[in-house]
C-alpha positions in Angstrom: 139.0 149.6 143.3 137.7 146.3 142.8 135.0 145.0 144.3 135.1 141.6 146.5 133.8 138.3 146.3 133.3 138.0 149.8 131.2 140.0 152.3 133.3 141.4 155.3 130.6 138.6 157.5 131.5 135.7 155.2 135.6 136.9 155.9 135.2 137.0 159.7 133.4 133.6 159.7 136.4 132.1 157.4 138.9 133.5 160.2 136.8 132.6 163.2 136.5 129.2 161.5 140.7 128.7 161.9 140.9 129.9 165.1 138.4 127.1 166.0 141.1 124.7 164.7 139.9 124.0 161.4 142.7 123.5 158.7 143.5 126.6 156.5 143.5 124.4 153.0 139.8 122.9 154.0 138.8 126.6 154.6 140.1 127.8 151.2 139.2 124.9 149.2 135.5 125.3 150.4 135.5 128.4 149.7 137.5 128.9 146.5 140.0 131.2 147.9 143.9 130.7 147.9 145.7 130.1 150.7 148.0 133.7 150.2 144.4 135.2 149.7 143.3 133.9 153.3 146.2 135.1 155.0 145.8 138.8 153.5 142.2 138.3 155.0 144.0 137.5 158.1 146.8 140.2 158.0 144.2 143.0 157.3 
């Protein structure tokens, strides 16, 4: 299995960040993530 970029603490803070209101794309783009990639962080 591939290994992620992201720690599981760097995922939470991503998710914690858009339930604080901050736009999904600004999240992503700051990160380097896709948008479909945030939302499997967010389904999971």
């Amino acid at each position: 299995m591939k290994k992620s970029r992201f720690s599981d603490s760097q995922i939470m803070d991503a998710l914690k960040r858009s339930e604080a209101g901050i736009p999904v794309t600004d999240i992503c783009r700051e990160l380097g993530v896709s948008t479909p990639a945030f939302y499997r962080w967010k389904s999971k």
